[in-house]
BAMAR-753564 format. One record per residue: residue number from 1; residue in three letters; x, y, z of N, C-alpha, C, O in turn. Coordinates in pm, 1 decimal, padded with zeros to 6 digits. Example, Ala and Ser with C-alpha at 12.3 -4.5 7.8 and 13.67 -1.06 7.14 Angstrom:
% residues 2
 doti rolo       nx       ny       nz      cax      cay      caz       cx       cy       cz       ox       oy       oz
    1  Ala  01319.0 -00569.0  00780.0  01230.0 -00450.0  00780.0  01320.0 -00330.0  00780.0  01423.6 -00331.9  00846.5
    2  Ser  01285.0 -00225.0  00708.0  01367.0 -00106.0  00714.0  01290.0  00003.0  00787.0  01340.9  00113.8  00803.9
% end
This chain:
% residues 177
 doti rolo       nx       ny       nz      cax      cay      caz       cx       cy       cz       ox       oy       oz
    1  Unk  18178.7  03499.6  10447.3  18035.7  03510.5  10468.4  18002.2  03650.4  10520.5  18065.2  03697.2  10615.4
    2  Unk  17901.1  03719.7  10458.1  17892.4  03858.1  10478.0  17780.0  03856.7  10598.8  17683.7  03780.1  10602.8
    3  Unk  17813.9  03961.2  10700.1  17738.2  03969.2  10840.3  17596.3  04002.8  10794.6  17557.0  04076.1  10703.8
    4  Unk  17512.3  03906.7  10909.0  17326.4  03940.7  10889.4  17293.3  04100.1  10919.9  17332.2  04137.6  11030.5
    5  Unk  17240.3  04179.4  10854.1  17215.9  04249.0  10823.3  17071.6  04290.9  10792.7  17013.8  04212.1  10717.8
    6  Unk  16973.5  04436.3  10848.3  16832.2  04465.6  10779.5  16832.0  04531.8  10719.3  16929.8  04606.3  10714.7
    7  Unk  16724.5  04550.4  10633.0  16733.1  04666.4  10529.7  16662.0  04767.5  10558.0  16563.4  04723.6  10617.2
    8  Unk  16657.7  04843.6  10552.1  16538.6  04952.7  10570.4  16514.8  05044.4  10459.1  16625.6  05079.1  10418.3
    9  Unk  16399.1  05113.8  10373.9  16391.8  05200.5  10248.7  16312.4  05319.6  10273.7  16198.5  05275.6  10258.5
   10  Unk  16305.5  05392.9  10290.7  16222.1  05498.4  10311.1  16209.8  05628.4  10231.0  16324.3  05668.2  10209.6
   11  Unk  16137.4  05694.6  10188.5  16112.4  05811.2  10114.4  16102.7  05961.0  10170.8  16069.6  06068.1  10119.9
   12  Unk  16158.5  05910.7  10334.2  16149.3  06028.8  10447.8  16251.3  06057.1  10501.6  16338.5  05977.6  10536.7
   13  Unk  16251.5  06233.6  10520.2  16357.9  06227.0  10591.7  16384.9  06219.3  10721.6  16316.1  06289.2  10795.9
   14  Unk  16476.9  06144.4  10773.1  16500.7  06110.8  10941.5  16653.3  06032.8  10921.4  16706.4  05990.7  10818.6
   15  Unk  16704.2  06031.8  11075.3  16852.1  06045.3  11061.8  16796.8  05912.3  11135.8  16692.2  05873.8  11188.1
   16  Unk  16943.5  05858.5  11106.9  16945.3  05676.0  11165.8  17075.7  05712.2  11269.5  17176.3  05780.3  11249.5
   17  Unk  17025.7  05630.5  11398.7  17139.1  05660.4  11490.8  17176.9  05502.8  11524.6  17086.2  05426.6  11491.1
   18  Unk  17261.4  05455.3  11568.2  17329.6  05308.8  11589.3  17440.7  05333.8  11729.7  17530.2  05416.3  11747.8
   19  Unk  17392.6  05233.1  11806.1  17487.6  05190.2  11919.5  17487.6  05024.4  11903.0  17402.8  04964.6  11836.9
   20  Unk  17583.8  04968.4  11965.6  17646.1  04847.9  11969.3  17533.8  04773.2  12053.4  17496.5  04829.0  12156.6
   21  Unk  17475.5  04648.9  12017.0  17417.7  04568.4  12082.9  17433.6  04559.9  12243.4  17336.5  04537.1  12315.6
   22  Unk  17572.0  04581.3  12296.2  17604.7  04502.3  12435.6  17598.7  04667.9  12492.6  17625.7  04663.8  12612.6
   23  Unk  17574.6  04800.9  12451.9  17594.7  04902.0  12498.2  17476.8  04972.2  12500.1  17495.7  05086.7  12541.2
   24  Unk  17352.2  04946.8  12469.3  17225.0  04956.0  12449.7  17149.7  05081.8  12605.2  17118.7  05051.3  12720.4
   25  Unk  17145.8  05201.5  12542.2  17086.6  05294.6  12672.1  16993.4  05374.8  12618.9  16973.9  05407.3  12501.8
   26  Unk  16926.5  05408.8  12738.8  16812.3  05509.0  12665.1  16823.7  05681.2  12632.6  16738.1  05758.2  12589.1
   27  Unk  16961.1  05704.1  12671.7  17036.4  05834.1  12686.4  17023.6  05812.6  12527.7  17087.2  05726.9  12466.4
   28  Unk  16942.0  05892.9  12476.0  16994.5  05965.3  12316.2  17114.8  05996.0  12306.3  17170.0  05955.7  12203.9
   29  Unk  17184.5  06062.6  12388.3  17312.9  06162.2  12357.7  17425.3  06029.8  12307.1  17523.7  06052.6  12236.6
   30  Unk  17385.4  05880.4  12362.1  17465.9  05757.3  12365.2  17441.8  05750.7  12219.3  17560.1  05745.1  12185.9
   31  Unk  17396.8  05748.4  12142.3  17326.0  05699.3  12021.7  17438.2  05793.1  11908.7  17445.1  05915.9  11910.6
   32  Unk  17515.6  05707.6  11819.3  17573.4  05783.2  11695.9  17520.3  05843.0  11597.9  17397.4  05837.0  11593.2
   33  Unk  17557.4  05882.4  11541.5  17487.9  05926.3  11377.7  17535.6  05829.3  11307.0  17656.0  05809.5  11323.3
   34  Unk  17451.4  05724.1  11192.8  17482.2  05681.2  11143.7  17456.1  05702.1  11016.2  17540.6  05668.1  10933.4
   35  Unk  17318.3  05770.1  10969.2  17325.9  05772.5  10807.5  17178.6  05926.7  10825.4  17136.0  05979.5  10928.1
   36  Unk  17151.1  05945.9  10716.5  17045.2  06038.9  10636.6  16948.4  05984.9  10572.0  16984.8  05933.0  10466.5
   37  Unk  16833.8  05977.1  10596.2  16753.2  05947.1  10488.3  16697.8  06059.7  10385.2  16753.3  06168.3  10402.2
   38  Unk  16619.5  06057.9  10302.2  16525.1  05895.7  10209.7  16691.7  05820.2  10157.8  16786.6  05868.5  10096.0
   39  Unk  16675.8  05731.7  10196.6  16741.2  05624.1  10137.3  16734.7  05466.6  10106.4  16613.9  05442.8  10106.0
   40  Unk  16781.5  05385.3  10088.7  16802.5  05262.4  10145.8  16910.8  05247.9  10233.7  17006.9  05323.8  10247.0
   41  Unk  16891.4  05165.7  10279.7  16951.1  05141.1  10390.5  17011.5  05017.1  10462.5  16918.7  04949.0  10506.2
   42  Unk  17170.0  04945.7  10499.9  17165.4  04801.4  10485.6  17220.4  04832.6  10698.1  17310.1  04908.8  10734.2
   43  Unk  17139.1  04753.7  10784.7  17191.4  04831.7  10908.0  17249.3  04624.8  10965.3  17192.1  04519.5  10937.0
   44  Unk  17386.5  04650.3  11054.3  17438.2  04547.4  11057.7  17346.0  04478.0  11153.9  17267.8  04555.2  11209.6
   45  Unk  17337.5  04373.8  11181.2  17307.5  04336.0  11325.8  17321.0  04298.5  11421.1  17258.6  04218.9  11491.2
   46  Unk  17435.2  04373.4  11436.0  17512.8  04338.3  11618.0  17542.6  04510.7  11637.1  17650.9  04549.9  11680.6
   47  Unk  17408.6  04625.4  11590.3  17399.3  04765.3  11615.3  17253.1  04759.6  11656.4  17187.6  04676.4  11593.6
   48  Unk  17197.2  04819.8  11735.2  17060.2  04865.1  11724.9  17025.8  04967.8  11685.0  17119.0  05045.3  11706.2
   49  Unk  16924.4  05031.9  11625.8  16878.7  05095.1  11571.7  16783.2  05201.6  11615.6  16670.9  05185.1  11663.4
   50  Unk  16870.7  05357.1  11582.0  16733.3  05453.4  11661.8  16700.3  05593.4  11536.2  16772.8  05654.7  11457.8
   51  Unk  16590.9  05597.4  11562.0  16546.4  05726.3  11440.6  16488.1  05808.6  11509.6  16423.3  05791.2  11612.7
   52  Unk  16516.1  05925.7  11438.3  16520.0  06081.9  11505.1  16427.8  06097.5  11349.3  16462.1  06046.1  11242.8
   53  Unk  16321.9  06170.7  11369.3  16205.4  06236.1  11292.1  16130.3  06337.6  11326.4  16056.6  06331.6  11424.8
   54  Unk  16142.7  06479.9  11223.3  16073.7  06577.5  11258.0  16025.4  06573.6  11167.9  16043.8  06495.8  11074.3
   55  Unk  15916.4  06700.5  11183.9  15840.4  06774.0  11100.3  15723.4  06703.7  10995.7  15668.2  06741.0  10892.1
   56  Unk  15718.7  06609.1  11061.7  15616.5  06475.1  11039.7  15467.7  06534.2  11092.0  15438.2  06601.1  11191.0
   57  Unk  15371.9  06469.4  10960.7  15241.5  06495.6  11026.4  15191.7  06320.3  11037.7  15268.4  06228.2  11066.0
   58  Unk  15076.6  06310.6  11014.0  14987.5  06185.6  11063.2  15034.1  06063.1  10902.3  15095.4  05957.6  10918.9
   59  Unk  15003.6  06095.8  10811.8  15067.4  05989.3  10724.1  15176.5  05984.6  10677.3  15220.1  05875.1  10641.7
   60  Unk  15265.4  06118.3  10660.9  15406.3  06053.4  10703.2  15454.0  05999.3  10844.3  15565.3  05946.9  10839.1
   61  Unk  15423.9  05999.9  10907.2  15427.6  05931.6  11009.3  15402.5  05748.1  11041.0  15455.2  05660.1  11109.1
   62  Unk  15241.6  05768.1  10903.4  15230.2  05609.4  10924.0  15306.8  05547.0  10776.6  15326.6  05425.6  10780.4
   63  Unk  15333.2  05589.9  10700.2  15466.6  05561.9  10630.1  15610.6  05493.8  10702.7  15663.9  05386.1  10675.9
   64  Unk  15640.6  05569.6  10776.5  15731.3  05561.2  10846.4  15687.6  05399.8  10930.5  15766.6  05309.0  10904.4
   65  Unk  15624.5  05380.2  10981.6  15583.6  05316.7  11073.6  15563.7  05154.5  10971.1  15625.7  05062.4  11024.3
   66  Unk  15521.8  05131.3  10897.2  15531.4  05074.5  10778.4  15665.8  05010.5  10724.6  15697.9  04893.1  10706.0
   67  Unk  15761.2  05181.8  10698.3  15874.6  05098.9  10647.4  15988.2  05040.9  10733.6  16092.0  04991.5  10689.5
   68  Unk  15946.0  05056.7  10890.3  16047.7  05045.7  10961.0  15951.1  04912.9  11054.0  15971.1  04884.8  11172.2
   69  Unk  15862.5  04856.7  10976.9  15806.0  04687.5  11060.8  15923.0  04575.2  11030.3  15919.4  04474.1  11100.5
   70  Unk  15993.9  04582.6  10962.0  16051.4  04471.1  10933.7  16189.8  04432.0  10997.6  16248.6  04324.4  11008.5
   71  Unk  16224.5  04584.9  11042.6  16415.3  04619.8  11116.8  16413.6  04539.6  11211.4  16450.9  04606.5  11307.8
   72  Unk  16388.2  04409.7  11254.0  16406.7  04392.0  11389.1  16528.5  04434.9  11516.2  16522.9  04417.7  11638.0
   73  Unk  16630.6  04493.3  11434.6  16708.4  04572.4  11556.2  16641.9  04727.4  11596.2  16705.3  04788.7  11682.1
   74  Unk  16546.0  04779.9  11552.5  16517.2  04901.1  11591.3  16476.8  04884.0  11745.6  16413.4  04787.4  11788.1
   75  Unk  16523.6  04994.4  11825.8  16511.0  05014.1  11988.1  16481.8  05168.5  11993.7  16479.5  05227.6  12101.6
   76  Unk  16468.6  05206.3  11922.2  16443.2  05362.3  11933.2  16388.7  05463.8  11829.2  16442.3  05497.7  11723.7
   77  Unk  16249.5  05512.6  11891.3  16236.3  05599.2  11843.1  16149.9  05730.1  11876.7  16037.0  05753.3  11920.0
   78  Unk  16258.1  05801.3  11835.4  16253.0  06014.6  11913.5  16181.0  06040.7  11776.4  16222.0  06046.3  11660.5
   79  Unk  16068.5  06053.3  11829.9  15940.4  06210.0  11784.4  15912.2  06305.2  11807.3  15804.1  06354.1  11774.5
   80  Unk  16030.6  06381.9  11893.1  16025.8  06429.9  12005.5  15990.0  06615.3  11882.4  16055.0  06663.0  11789.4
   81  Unk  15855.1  06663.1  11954.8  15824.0  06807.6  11869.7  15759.8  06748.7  11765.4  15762.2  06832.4  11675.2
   82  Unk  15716.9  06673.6  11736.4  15599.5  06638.7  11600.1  15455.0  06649.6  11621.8  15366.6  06564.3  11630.7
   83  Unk  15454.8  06784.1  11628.3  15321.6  06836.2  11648.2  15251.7  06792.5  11562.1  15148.6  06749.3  11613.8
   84  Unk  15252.0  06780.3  11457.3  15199.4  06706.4  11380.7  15132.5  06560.0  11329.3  15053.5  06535.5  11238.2
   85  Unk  15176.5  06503.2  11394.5  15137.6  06372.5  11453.4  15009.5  06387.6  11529.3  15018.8  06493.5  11591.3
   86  Unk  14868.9  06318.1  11558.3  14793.6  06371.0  11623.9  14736.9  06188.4  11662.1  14780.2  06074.8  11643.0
   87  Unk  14651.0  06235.4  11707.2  14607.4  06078.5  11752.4  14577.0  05988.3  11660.9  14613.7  05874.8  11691.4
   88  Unk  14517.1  05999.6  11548.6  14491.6  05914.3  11445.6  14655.2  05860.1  11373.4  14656.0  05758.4  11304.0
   89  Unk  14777.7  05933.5  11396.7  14877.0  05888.1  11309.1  14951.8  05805.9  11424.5  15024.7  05711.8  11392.8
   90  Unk  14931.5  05845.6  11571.9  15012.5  05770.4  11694.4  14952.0  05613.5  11685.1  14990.7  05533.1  11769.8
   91  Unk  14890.4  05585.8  11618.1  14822.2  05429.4  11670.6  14914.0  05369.3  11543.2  14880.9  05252.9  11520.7
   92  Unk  14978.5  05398.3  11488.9  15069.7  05332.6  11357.5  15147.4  05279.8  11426.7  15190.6  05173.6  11381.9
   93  Unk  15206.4  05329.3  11576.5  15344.4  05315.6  11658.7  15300.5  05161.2  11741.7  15378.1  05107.6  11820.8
   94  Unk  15221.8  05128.4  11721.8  15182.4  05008.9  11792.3  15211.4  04860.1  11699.7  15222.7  04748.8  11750.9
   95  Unk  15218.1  04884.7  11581.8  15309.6  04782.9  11496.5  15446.3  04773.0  11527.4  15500.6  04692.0  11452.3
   96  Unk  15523.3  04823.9  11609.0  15662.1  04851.4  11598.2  15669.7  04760.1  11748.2  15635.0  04826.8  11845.6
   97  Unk  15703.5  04641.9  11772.7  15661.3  04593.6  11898.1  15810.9  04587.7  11932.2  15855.0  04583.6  12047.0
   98  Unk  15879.7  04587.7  11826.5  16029.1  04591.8  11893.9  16094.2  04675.0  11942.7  16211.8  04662.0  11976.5
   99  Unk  16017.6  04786.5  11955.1  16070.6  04943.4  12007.9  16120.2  04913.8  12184.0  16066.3  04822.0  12245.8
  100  Unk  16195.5  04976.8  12231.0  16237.5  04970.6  12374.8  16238.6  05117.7  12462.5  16236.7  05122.3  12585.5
  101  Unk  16241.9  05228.3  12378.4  16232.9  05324.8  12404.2  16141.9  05412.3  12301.6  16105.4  05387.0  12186.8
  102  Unk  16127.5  05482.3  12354.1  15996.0  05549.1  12251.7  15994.4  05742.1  12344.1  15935.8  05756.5  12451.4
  103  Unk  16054.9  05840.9  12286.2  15984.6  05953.8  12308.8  15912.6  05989.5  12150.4  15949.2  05977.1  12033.5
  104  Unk  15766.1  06050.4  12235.0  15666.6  06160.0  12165.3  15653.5  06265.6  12248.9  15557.4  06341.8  12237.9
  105  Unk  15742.6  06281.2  12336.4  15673.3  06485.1  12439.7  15708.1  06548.1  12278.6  15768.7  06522.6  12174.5
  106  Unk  15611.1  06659.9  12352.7  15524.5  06757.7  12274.3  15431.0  06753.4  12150.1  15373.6  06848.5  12097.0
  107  Unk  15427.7  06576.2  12103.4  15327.8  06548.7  12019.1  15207.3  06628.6  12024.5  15209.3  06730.0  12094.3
  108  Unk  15104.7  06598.0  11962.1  14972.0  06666.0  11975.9  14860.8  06541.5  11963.2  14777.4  06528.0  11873.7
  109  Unk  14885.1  06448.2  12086.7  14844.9  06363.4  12112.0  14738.8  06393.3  12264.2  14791.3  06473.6  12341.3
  110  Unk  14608.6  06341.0  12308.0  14535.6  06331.9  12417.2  14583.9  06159.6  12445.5  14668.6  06084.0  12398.0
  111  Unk  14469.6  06150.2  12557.2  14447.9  06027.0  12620.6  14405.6  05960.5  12530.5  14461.4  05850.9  12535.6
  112  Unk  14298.0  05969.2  12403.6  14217.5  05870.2  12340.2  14355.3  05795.4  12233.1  14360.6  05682.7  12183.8
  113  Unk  14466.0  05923.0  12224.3  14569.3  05850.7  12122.8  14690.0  05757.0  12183.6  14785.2  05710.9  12120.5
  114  Unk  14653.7  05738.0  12353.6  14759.6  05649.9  12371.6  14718.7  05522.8  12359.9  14800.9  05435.7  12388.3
  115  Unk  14587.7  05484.4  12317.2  14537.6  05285.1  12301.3  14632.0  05239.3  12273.5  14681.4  05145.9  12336.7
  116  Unk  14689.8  05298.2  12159.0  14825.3  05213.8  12134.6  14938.5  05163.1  12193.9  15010.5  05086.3  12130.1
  117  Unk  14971.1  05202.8  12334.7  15040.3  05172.6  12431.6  15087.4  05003.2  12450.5  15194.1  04942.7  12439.5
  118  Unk  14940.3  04963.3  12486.2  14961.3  04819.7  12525.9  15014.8  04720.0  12412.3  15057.4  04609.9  12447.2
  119  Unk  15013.8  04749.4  12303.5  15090.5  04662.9  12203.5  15221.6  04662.2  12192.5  15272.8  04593.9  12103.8
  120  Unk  15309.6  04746.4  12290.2  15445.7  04789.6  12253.0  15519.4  04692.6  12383.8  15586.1  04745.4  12472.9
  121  Unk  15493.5  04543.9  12375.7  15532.7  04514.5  12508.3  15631.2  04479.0  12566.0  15625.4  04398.6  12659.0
  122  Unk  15781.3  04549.6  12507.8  15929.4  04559.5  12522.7  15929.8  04659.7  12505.6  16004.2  04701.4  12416.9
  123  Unk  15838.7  04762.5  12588.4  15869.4  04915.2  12608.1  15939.2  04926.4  12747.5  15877.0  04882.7  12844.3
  124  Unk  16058.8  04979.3  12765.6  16118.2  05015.7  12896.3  16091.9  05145.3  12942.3  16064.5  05181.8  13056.7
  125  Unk  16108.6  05238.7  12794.2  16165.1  05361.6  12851.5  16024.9  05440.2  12757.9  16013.5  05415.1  12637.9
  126  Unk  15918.7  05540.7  12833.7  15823.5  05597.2  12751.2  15865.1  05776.9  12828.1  15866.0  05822.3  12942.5
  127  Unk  15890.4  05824.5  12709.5  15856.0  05981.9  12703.9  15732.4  06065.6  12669.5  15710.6  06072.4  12548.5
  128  Unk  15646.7  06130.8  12749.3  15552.7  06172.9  12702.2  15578.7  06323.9  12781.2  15484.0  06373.4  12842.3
  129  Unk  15717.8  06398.2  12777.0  15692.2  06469.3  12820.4  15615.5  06637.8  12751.2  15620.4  06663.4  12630.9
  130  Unk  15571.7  06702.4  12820.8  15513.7  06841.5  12715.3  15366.2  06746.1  12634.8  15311.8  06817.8  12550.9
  131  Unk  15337.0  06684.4  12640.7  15246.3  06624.5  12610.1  15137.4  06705.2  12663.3  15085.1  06647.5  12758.6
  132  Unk  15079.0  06828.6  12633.9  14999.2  06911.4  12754.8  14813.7  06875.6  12727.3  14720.2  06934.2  12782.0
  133  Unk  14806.2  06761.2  12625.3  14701.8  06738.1  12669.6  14648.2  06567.5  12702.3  14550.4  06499.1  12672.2
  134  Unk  14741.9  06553.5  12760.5  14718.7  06451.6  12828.4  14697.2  06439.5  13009.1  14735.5  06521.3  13092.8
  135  Unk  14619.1  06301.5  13033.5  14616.6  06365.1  13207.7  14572.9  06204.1  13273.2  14524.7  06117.5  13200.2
  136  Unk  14589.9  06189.9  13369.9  14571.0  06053.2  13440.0  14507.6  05944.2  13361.0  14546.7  05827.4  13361.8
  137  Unk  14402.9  05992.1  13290.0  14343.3  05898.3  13224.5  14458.2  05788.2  13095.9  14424.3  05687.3  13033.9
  138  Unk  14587.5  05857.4  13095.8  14647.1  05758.6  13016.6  14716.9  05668.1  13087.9  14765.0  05571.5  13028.6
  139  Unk  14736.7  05686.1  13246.6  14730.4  05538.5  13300.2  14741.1  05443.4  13331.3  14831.6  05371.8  13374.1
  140  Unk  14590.9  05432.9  13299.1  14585.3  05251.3  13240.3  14632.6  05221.0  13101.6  14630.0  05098.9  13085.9
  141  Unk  14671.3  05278.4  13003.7  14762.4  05203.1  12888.2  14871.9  05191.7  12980.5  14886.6  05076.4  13020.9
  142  Unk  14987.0  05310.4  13045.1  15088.0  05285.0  13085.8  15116.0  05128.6  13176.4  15207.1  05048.9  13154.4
  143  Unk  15001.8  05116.4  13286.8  15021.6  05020.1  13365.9  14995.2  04866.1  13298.7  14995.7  04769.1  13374.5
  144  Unk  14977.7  04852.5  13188.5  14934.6  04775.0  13055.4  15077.0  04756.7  12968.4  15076.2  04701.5  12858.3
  145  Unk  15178.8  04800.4  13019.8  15344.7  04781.7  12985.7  15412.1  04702.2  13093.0  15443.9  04729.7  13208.7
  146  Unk  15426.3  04575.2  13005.1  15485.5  04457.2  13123.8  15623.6  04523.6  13165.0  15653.5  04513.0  13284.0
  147  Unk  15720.2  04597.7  13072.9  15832.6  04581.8  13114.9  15899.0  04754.0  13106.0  16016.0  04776.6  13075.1
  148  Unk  15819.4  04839.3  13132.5  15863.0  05009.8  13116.7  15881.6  04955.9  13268.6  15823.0  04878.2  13343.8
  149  Unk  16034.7  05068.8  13273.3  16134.4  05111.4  13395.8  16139.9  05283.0  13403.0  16169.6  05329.2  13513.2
  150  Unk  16120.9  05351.2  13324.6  16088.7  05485.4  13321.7  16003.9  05553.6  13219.4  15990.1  05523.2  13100.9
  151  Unk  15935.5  05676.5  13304.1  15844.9  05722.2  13239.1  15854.6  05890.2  13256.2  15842.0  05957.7  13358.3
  152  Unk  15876.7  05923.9  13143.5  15899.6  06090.3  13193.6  15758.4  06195.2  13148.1  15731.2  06213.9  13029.5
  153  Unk  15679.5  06255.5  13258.3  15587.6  06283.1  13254.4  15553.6  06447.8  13263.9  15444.7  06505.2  13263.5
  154  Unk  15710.4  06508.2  13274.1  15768.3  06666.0  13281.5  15655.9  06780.7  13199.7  15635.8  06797.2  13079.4
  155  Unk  15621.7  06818.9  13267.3  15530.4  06912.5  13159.9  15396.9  06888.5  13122.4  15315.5  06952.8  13056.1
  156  Unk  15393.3  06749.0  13198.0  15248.9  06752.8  13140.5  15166.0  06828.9  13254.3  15222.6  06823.7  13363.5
  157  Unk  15074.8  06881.2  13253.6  15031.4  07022.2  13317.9  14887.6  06970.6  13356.1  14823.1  07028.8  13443.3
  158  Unk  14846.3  06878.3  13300.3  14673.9  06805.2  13290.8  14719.6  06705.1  13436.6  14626.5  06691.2  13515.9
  159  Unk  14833.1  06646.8  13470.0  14828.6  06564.6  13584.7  14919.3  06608.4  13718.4  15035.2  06648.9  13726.8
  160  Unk  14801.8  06579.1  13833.7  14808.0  06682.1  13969.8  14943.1  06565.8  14032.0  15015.1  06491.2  13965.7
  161  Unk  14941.2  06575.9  14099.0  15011.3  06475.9  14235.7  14939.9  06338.3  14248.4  14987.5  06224.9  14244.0
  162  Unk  14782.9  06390.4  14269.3  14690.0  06277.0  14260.0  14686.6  06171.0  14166.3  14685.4  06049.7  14187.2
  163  Unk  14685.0  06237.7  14054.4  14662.1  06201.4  13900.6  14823.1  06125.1  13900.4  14838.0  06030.9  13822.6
  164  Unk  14906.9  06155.3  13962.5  15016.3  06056.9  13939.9  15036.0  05961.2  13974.0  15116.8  05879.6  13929.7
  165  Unk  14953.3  05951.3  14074.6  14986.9  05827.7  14191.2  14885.3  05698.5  14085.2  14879.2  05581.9  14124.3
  166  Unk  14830.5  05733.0  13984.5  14756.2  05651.3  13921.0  14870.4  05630.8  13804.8  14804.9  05679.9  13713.0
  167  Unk  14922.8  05614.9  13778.9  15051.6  05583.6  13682.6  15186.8  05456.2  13802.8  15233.3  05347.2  13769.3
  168  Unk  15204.1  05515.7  13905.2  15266.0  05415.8  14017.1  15276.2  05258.1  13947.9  15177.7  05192.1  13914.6
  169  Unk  15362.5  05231.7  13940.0  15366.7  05078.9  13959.3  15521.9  05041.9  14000.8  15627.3  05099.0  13972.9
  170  Unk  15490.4  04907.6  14089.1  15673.4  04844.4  14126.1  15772.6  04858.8  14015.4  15723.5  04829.7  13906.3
  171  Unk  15892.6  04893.7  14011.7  15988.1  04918.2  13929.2  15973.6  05013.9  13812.9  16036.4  05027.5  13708.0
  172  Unk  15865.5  05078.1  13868.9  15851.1  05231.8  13731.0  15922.6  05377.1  13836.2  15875.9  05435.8  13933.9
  173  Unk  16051.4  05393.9  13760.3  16114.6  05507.2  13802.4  16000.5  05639.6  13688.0  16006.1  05644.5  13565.2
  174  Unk  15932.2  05706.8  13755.5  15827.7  05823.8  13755.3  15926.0  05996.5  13748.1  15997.7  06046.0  13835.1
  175  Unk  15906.8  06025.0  13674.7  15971.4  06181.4  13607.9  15884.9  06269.5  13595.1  15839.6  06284.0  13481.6
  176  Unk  15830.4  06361.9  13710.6  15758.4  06533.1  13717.1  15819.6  06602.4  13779.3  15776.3  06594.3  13894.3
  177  Unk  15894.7  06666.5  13774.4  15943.2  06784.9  13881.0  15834.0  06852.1  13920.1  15844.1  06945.4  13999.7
% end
């Protein structure tokens, strides 16, 4: 009997990374290389699933977002520098409810493009660092995440000391130098 398995197909390019179910971290560097896209794709399921995507604007982006609703092992995904992406293509990321980690720093995303936040509600780990136009007002999406444990907020330049203490909640480990 051949192991359960998802498929994934895509017409984009982005690299597929895989760690072992029972070894599951939010350290990228943990994460293998597992394949290249545009391809198809057959991913086992006792691996989870993380994608690395550049040079993406707003509808490749919601492409992406599309062909990767169905993976239910996906736990990750680095946008990390997709300037291109802007607020109208970030609200695609809110179909993906199985995500657990999620960086976008340096997107070219504001406050009005994080609504999408509260739909992601097995988010642990949110990166928004370099995000430079964002600022307290995103918040209330953050505090709208039943189960985020870290939040890295490095660079963002729009929120004071003040402006942080409005992000605070019990068991949110908080990232500004």
């Amino acid at each position: 009997m051949e192991p359960l398995s998802y498929r994934l197909s895509t017409g984009l390019e982005i690299i597929l990374y895989t760690i072992p179910c029972e070894e599951v971290s939010s350290r990228w560097l943990d994460w293998k290389e597992y394949d290249r896209g545009p391809g198809i794709f057959s991913i086992p399921s006792d691996v989870y699933l993380g994608i690395r995507a550049q040079g993406l604007h707003d509808a490749d982006f919601r492409q992406l977002c599309e062909d990767l609703k169905g993976v239910e092992n996906l736990r990750y995904l680095n946008l990390a520098e997709n300037r291109g992406i802007t607020n109208d293509g970030m609200a695609a990321v809110g179909s993906l409810r199985q995500i657990r980690y999620l960086n976008i720093g340096a997107c070219d995303i504001n406050n009005q493009g994080m609504d999408f936040l509260p739909s992601l509600v097995n988010l642990e780990y949110l990166n928004l660092s370099y995000c430079n136009r964002i600022t307290e007002k995103t918040a209330p999406y953050v505090q709208k995440l039943p189960k985020l444990k870290y939040l890295d907020l490095q660079g963002c330049i729009k929120i004071n000391t003040g402006g942080l203490k409005k992000f605070e909640k019990k068991g949110l480990v908080i990232y500004k130098p």
